[in-house]
C-alpha positions as CSV (number, residue, x, y, z in Angstrom):
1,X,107.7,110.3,102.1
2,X,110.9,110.3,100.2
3,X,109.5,114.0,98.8
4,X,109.0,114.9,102.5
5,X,112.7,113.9,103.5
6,X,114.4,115.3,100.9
7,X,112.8,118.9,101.0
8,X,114.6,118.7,104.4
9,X,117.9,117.7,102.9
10,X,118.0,114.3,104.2
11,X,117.9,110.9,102.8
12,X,115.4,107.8,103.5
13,X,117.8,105.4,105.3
14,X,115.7,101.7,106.2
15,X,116.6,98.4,106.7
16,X,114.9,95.2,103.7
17,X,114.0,92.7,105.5
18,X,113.3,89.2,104.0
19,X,110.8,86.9,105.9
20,X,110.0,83.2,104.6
21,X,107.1,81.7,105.8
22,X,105.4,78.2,105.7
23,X,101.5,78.4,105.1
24,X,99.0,75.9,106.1
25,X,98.5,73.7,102.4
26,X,94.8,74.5,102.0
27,X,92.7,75.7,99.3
28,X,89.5,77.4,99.8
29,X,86.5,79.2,97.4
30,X,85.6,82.3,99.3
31,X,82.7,82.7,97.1
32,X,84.6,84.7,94.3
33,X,87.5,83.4,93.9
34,X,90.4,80.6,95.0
35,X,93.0,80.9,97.6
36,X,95.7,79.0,98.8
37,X,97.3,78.7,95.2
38,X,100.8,79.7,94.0
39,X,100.0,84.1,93.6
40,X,103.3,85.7,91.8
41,X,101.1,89.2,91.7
42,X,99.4,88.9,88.9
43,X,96.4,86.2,88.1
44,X,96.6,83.0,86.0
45,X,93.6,81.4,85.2
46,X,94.8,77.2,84.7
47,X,94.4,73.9,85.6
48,X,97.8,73.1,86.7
49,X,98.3,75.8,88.8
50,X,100.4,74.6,92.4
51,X,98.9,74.9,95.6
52,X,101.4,77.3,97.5
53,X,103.1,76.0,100.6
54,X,105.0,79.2,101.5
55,X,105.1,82.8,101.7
56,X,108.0,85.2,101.0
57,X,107.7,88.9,102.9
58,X,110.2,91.6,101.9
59,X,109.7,94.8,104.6
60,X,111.4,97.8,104.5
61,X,111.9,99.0,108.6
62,X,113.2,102.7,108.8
63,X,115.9,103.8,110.2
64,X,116.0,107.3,110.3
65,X,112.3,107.1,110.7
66,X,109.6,105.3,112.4
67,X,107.7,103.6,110.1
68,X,107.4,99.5,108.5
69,X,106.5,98.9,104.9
70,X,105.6,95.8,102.9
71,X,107.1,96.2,99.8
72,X,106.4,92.8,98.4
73,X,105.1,89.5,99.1
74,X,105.0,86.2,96.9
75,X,102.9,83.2,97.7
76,X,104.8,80.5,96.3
77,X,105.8,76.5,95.8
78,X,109.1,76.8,96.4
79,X,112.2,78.7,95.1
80,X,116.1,77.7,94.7
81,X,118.7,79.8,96.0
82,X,119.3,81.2,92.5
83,X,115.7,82.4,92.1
84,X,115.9,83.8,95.6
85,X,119.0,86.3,94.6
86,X,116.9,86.8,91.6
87,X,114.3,88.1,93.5
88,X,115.9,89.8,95.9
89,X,118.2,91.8,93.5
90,X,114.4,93.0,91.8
91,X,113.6,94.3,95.4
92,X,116.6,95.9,95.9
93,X,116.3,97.7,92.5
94,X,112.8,98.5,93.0
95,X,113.3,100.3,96.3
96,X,116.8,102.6,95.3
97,X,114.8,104.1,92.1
98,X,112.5,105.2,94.5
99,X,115.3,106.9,96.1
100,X,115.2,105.1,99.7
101,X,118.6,104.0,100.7
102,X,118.4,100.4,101.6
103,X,121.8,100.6,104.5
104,X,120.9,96.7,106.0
105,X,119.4,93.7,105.1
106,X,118.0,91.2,107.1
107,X,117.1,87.6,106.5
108,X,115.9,84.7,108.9
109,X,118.2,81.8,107.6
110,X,116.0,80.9,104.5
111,X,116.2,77.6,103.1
112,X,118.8,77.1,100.6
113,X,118.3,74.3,97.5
């Protein structure tokens, strides 16, 4: 898409939006695997892994184009505000060396520890 855009001289212009959301605490075996435990994007295999109690959601929603991507999404146990900027400053990164312009970015007043 950002090939498409700029072959017409323009720019990818979107808003990153930043969504936290409670889950139901539940594990389940869906007859290959567990759910319902801490996910970070990659697999661990342990004992002591956390059962997650929230989800974080970070969308890109165009602006110069109708279209809504997921970019990435973190089922976690909890973060501090620290970790937060941490991740949002890897989003942010991620999407501008793909050459979308981020020109907004939204939050729904995230909890802050």
């Amino acid at each position: 898409m950002v090939e498409q855009y700029r072959l017409k001289g323009r720019e990818v212009l979107c808003n990153l939006v930043m969504d936290e959301m409670s889950k139901k605490n539940q594990v389940e075996f869906t007859g290959k695997t567990m759910t319902g435990y801490v996910h970070l994007g990659f697999q661990i295999h342990s004992d002591e892994t956390e059962e997650a109690r929230e989800v974080l959601v970070f969308t890109l929603v165009g602006i110069n184009g109708h279209w809504k991507i997921p970019v990435v999404y973190l089922i976690l146990n909890g973060l501090n505000s620290k970790e937060k900027a941490g991740v949002v400053q890897e989003v942010i990164k991620f999407v501008h060396e793909s050459g979308v312009v981020i020109t907004s970015f939204t939050f729904d007043a995230p909890t802050i520890t």
